[in-house]
C-alpha positions as a Markdown table, in Angstrom:
| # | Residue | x | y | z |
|---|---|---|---|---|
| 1 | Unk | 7.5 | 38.8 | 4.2 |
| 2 | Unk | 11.4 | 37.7 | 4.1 |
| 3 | Unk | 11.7 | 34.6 | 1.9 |
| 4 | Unk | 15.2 | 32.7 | 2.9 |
| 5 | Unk | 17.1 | 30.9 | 0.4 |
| 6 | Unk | 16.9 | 27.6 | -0.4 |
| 7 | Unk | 19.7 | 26.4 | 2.7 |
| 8 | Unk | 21.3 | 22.7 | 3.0 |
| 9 | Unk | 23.2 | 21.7 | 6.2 |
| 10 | Unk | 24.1 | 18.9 | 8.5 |
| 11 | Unk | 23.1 | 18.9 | 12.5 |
| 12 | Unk | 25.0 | 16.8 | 14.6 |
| 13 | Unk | 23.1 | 15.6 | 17.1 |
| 14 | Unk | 24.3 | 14.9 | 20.8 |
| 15 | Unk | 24.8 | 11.0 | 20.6 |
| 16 | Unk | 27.1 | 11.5 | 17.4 |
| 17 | Unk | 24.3 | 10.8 | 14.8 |
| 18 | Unk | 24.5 | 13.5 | 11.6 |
| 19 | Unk | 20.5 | 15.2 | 10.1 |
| 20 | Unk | 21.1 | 16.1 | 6.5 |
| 21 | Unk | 18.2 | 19.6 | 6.6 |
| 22 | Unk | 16.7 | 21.5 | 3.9 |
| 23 | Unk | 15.3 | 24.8 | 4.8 |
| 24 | Unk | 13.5 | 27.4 | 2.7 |
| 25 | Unk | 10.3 | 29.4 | 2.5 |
| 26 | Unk | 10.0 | 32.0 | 5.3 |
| 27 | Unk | 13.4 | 33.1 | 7.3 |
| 28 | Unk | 11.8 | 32.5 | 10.4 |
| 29 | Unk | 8.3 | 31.4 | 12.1 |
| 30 | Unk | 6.2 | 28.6 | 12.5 |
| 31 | Unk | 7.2 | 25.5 | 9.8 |
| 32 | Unk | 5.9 | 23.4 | 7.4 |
| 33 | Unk | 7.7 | 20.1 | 8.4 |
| 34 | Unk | 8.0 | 17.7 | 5.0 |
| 35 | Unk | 8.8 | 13.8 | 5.0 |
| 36 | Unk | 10.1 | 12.3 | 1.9 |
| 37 | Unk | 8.7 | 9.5 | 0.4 |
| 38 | Unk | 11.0 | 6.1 | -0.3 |
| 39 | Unk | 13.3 | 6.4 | -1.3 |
| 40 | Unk | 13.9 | 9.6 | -1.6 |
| 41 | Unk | 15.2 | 12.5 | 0.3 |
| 42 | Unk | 14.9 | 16.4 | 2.1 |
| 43 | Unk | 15.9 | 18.2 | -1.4 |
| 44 | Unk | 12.5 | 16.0 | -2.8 |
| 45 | Unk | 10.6 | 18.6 | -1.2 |
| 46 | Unk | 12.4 | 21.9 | -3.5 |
| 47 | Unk | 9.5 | 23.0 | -5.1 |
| 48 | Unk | 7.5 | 23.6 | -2.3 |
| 49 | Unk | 9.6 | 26.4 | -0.7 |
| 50 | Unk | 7.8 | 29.5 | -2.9 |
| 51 | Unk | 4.5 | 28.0 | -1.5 |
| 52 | Unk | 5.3 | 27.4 | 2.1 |
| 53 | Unk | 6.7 | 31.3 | 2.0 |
| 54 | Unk | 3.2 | 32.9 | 0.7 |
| 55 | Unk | 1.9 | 31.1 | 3.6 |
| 56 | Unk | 3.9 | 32.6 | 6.2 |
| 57 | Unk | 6.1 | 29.1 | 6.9 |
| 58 | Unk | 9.3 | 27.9 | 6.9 |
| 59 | Unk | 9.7 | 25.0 | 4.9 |
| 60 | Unk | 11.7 | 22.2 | 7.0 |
| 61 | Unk | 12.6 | 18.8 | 5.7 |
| 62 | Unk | 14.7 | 16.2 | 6.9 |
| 63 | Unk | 16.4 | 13.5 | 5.5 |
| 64 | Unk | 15.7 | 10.3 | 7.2 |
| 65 | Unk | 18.9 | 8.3 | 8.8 |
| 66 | Unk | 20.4 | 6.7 | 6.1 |
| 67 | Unk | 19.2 | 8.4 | 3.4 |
| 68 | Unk | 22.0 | 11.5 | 1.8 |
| 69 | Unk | 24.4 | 12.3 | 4.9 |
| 70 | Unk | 22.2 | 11.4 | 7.3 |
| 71 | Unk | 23.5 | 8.5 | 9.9 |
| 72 | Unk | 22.3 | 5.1 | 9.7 |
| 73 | Unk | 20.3 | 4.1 | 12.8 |
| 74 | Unk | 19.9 | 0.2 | 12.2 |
| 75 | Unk | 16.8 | -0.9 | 13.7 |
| 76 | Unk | 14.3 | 2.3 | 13.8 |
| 77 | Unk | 10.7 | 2.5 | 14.0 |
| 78 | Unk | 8.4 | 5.1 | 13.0 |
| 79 | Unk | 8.6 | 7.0 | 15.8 |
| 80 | Unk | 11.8 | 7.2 | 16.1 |
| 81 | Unk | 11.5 | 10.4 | 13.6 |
| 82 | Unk | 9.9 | 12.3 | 16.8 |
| 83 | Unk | 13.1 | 13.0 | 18.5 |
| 84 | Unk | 15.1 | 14.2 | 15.4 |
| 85 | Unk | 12.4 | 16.6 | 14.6 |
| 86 | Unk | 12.0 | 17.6 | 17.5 |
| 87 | Unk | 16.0 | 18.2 | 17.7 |
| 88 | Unk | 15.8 | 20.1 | 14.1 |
| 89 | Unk | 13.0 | 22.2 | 15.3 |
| 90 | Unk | 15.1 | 23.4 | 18.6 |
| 91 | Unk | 18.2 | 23.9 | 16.0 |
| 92 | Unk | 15.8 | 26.4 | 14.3 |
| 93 | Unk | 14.1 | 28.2 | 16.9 |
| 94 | Unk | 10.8 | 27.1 | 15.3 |
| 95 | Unk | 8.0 | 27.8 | 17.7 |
| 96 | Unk | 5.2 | 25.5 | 16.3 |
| 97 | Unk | 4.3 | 23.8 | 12.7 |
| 98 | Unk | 2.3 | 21.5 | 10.4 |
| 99 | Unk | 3.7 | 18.8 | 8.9 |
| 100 | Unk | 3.1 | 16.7 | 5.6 |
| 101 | Unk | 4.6 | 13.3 | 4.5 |
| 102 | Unk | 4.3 | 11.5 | 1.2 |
| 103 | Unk | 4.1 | 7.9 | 0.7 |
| 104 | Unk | 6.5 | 6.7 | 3.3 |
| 105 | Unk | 6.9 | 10.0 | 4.8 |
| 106 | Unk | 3.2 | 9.6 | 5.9 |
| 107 | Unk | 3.5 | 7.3 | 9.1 |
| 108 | Unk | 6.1 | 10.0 | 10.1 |
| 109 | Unk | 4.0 | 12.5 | 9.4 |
| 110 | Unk | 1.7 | 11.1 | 11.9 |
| 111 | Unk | 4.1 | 10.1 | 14.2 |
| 112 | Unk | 4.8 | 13.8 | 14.6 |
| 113 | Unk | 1.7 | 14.6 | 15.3 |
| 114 | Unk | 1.5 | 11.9 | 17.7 |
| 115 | Unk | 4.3 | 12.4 | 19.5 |
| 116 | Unk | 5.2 | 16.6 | 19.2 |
| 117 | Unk | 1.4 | 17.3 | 19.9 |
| 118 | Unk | 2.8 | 20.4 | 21.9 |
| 119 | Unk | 4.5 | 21.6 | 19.0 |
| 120 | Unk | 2.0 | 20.2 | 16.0 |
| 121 | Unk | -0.9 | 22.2 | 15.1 |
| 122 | Unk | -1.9 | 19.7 | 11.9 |
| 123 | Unk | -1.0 | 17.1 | 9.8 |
| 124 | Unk | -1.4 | 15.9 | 6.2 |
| 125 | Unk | -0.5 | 12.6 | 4.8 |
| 126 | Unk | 0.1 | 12.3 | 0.9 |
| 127 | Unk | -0.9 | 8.6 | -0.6 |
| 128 | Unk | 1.0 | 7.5 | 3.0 |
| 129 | Unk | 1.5 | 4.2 | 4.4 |
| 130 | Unk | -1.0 | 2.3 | 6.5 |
| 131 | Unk | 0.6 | -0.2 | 9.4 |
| 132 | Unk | 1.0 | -3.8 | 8.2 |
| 133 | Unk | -0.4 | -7.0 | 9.4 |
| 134 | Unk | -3.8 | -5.4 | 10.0 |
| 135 | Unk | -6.8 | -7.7 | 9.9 |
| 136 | Unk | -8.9 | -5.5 | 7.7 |
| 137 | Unk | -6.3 | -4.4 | 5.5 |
| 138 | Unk | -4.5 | -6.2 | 2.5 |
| 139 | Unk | -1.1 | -4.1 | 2.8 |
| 140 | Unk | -0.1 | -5.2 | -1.0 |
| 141 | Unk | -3.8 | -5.5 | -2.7 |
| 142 | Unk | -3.2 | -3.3 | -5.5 |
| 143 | Unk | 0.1 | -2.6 | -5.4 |
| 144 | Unk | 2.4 | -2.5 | -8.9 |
| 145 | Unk | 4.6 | -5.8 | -9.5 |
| 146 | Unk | 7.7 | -4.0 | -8.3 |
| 147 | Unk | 6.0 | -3.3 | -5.0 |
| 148 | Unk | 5.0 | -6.8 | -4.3 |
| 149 | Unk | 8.2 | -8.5 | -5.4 |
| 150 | Unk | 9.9 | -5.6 | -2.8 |
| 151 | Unk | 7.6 | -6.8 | 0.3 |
| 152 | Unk | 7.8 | -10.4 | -0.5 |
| 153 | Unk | 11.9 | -9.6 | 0.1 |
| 154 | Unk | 11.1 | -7.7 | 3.2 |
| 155 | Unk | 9.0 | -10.2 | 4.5 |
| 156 | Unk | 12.0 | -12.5 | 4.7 |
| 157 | Unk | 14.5 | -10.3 | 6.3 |
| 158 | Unk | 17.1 | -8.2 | 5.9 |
| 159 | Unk | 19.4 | -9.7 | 4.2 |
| 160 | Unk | 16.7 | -11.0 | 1.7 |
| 161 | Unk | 15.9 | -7.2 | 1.4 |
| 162 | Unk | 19.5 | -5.8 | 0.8 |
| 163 | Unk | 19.7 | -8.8 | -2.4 |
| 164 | Unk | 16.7 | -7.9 | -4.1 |
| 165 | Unk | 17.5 | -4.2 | -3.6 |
| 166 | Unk | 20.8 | -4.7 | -5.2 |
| 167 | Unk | 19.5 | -6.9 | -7.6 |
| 168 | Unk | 16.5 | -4.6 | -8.8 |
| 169 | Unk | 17.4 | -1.2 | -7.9 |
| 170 | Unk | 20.9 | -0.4 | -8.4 |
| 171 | Unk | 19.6 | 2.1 | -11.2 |
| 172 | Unk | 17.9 | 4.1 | -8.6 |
| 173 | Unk | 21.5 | 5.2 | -8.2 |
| 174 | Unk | 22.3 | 6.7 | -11.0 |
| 175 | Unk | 18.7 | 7.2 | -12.6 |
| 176 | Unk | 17.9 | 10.9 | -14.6 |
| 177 | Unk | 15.0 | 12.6 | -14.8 |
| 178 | Unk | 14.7 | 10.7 | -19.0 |
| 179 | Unk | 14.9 | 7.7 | -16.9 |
| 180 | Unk | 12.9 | 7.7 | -14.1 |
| 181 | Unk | 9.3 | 6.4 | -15.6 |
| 182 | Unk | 11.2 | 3.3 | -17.1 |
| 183 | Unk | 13.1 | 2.6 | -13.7 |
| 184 | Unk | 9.6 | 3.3 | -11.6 |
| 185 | Unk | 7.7 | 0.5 | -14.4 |
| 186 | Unk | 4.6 | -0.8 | -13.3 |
| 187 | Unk | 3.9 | 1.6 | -10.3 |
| 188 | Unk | 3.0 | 4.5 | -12.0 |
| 189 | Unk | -0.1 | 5.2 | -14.0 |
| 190 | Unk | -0.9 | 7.5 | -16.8 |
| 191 | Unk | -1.5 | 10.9 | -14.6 |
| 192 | Unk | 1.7 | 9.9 | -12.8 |
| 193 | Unk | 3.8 | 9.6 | -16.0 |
| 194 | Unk | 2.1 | 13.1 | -16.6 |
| 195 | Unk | 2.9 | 14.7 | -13.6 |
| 196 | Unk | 6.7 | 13.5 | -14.3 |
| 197 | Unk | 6.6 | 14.9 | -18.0 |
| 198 | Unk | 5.5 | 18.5 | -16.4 |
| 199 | Unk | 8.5 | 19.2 | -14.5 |
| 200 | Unk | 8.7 | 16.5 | -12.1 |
| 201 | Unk | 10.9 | 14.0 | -13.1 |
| 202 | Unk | 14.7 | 15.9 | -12.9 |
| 203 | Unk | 13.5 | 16.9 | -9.3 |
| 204 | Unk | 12.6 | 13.1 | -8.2 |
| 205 | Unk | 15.6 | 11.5 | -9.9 |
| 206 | Unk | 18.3 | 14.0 | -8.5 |
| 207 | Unk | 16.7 | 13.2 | -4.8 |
| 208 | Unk | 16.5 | 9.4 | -5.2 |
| 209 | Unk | 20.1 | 9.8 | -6.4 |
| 210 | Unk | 20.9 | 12.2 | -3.5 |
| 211 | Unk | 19.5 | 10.1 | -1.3 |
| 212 | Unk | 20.9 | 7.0 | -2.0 |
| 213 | Unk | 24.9 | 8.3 | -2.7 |
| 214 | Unk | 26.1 | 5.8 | 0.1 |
| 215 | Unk | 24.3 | 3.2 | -0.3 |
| 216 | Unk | 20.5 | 1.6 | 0.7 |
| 217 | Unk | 20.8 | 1.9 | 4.3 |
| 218 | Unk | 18.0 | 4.5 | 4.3 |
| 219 | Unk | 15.4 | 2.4 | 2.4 |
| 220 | Unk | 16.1 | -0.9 | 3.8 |
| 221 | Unk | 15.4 | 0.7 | 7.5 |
| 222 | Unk | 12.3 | 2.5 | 6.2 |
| 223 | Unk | 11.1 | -0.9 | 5.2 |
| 224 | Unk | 11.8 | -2.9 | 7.7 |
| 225 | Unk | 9.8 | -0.2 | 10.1 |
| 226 | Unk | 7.2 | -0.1 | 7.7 |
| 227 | Unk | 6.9 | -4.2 | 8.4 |
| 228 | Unk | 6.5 | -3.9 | 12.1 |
| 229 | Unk | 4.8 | -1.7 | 14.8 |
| 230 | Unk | 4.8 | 1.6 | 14.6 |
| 231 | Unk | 6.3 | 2.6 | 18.0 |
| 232 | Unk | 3.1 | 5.0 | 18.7 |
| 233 | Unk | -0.5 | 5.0 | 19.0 |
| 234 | Unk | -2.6 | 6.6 | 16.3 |
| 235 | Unk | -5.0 | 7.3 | 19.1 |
| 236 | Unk | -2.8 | 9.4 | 20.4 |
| 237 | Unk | -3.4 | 12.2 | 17.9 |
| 238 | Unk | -5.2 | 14.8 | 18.6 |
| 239 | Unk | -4.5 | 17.4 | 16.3 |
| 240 | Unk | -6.2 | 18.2 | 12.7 |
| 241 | Unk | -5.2 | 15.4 | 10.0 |
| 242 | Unk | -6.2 | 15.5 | 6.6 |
| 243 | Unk | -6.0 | 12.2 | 4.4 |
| 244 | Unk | -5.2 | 12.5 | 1.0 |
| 245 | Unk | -5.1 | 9.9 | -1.8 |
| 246 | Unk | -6.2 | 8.9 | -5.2 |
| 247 | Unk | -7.8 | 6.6 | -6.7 |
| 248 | Unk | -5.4 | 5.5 | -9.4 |
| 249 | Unk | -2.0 | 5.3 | -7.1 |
| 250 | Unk | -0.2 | 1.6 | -7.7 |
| 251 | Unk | 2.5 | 2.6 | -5.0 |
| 252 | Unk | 0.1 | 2.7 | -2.0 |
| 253 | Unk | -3.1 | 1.6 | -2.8 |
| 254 | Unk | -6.5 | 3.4 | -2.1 |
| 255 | Unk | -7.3 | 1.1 | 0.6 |
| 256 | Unk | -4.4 | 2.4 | 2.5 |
| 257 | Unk | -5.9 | 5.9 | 2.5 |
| 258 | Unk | -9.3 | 4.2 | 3.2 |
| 259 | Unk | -8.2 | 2.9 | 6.2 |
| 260 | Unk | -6.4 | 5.7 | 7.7 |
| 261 | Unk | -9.6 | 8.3 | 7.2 |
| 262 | Unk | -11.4 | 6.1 | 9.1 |
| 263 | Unk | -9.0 | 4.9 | 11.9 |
| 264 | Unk | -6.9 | 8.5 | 12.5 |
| 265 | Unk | -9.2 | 10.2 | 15.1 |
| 266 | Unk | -11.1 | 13.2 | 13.4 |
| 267 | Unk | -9.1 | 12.5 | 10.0 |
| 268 | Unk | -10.7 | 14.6 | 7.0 |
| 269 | Unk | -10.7 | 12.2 | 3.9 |
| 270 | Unk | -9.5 | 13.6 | 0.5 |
| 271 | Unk | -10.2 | 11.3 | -1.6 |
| 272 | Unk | -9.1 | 12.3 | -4.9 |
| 273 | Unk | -10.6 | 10.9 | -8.3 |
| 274 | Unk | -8.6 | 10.9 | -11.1 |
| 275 | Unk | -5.5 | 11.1 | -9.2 |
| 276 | Unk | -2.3 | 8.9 | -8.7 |
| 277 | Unk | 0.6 | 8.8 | -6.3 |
| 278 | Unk | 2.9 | 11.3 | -7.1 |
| 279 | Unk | 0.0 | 13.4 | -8.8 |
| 280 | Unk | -1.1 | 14.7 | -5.5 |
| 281 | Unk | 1.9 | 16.5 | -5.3 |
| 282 | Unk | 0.7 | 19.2 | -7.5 |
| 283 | Unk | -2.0 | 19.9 | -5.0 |
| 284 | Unk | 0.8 | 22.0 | -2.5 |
| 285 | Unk | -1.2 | 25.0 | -2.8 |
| 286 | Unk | -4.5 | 23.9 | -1.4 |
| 287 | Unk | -2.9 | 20.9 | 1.3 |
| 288 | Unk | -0.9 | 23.7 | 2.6 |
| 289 | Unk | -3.7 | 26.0 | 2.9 |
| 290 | Unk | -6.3 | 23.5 | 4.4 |
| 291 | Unk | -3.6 | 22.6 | 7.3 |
| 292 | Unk | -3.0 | 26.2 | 8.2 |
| 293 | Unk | -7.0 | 26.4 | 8.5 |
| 294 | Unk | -7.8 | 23.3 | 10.3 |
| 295 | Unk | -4.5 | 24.6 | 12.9 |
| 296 | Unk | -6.2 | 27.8 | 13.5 |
């Protein structure tokens, strides 16, 4: 099978808006669509090319507006994400695909599913977001102090949320991979902090720095859509999802998982013991695998 090499380019879309794409894995064929987590960007997803390519796929992330050189688009929801996939995608010549977020990338995950059901043959959401304001759901129960403090700013607007980010995490900016478990604090536990010491931590700090070289245009709009409807229905999946999540993850609780294995129609928990948030990550192997066989 070709491999192609690890590409980096911006699409301009027809209404003026620039994607900043990361492509890898196979040269051509069906795709293994990533969504970062937040904040964070397309390169975040690197290390997954070798394995998307001895699957047969292409690997295919996006960063989200706002986020590297990808245009600002004050005001998004979640399913916004639909139509610049779908635009990628067309850009490509990709035919069909699976698609996998992480942490924040998760409701867009799903949103793909949702809303490119013609073009989605699975999904797979890593420690990913539940919707807020739900009745049997405490969005922050368990969350680490720096999450909570984050919410409470986003609960109170914008302009609340663009102080406390400047306030808090203006580090983010410039943050290296020796630096990264101090600057993440009280939302990582121990497996985490392992995960980082194996090889993750250069590769998360360069893509939180990548992502963030204009600014925090990208994670303010992620929050803010993470605060309100979601734009679709999650009834209106109907392919394959798979829930994964640990038990030990202080960025998005286990109850967020919880909840979205038993409110995604025909989700497959994966309820990992022993596991954090950015611990799942080393899993790529087997989530890639169990999406290409639930898609067949």
């Amino acid at each position: 099978m070709t491999s192609a090499a690890i590409s980096t380019f911006n699409l301009m879309l027809s209404g003026g808006r620039t994607l900043d794409v990361v492509t890898g894995g196979a040269a051509a064929g069906p795709a293994l669509l990533c969504h970062h987590g937040t904040p964070s960007d397309a390169t975040a997803w690197l290390d997954w090319s070798d394995a998307a390519l001895q699957h047969g796929l292409r690997l295919v992330a996006i960063s989200r507006p706002g986020y590297a050189s990808s245009t600002p688009r004050p005001g998004r929801d979640i399913a916004a994400v639909a139509d610049d996939v779908r635009a990628v995608l067309d850009h490509l010549a990709v035919p069909w695909f699976v698609t996998v977020g992480a942490s924040g990338g998760g409701p867009h995950a799903l949103a793909a599913a949702a809303l490119l059901g013609e073009r989605c043959r699975g999904a797979a959401t890593l420690a990913g977001v539940a919707p807020w304001g739900l009745e049997d759901l405490d969005f922050l129960a368990g969350m680490g102090p720096e999450n909570i403090d984050e919410f409470g700013a986003v609960i109170e607007g914008e302009a609340a949320l663009r102080a406390w980010l400047a306030a808090n995490a203006a580090g983010h900016r410039t943050v290296t991979g020796d630096q990264i478990v101090a600057e993440l604090g009280g939302l990582i536990p121990a497996v985490d902090r392992l995960a980082l010491e194996r090889g993750l931590a250069d590769q998360l700090a360069s893509s939180v720095r990548r992502a963030l070289t204009g600014g925090f245009d990208g994670w303010v709009e992620d929050d803010l859509a993470f605060a309100k409807p979601w734009g679709f229905a999650l009834d209106a999946i109907a392919v394959p999802v798979a829930v994964w999540q640990g038990d030990l993850d202080l960025m998005v609780p286990f109850a967020h998982g919880a909840w979205l294995a038993a409110h995604v129609p025909g989700a497959r928990p994966r309820m990992i013991a022993g596991h954090g948030h950015l611990s799942l990550l080393d899993l790529r192997d087997e989530i890639i695998a169990e999406l290409l066989a639930q898609s067949a």
